[in-house]
C-alpha positions as CSV (number, residue, x, y, z in Angstrom):
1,X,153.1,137.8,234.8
2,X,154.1,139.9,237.7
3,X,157.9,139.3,238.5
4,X,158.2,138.2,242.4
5,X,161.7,139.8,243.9
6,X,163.6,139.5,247.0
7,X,161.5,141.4,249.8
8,X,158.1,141.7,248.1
9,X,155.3,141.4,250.7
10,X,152.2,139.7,250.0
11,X,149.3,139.2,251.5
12,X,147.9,135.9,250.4
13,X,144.5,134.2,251.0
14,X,143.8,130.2,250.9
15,X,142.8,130.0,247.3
16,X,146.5,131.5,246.1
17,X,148.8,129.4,247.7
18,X,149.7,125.8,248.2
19,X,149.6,124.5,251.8
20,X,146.4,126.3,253.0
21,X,145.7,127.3,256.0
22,X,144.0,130.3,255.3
23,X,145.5,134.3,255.1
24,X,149.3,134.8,255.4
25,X,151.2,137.8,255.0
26,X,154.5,136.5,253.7
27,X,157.7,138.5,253.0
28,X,159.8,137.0,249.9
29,X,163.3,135.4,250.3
30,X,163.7,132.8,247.5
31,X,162.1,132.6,244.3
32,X,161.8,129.0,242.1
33,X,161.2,128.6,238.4
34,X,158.0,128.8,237.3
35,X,156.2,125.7,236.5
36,X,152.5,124.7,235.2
37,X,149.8,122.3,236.5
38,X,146.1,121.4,235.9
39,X,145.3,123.9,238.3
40,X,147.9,127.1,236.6
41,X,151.1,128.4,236.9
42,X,153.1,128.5,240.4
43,X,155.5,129.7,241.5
44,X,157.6,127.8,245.0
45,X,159.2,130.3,247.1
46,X,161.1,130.7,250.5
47,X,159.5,133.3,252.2
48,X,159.5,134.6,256.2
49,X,155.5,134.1,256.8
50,X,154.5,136.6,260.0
51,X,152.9,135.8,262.3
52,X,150.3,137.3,264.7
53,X,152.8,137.9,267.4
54,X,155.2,139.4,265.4
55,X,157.4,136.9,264.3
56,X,158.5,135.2,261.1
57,X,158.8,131.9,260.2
58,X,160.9,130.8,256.9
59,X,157.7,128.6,254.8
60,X,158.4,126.9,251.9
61,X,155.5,127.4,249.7
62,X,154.2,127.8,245.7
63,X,151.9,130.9,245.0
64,X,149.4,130.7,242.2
65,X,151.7,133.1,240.0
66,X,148.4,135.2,238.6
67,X,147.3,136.4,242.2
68,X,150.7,138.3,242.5
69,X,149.2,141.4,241.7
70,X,146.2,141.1,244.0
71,X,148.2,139.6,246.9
72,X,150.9,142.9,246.5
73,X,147.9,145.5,246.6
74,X,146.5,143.9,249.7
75,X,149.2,143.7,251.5
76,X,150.3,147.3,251.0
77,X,146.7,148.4,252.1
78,X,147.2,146.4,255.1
79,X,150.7,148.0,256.0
């Protein structure tokens, strides 16, 4: 598993994260302890989510931990 840190930006689209409401670009604050459903492993985080207009909003969210990878390379191709 892909360690999440303090100011990792991800780029994350409805199917890895909890609370969907489709594609977010979130930058990390927080990171929980990992923990295991039917559905995986999460992981909840704090994170500033930006918005469209520029700003960012502190979200309280769980990431599916295995799309870490994928959701870092996207968001540095989008940067």
């Amino acid at each position: 598993m892909t360690m999440l840190t303090f100011g990792d930006v991800l780029m994350l689209d409805a199917r890895q994260y909890r609370d969907v409401q489709g594609s977010i670009m979130v930058e990390i604050l927080a990171v929980g302890d990992l923990r295991a459903d039917e559905d995986g492993y999460w992981l909840p985080v704090k994170c500033n989510h930006m918005t469209p207009d520029g700003r960012a909003e502190v979200r309280f969210i769980e990431i599916k931990s295995a799309s870490v990878p994928h959701a870092r390379s996207r968001a540095a191709a989008s940067m």
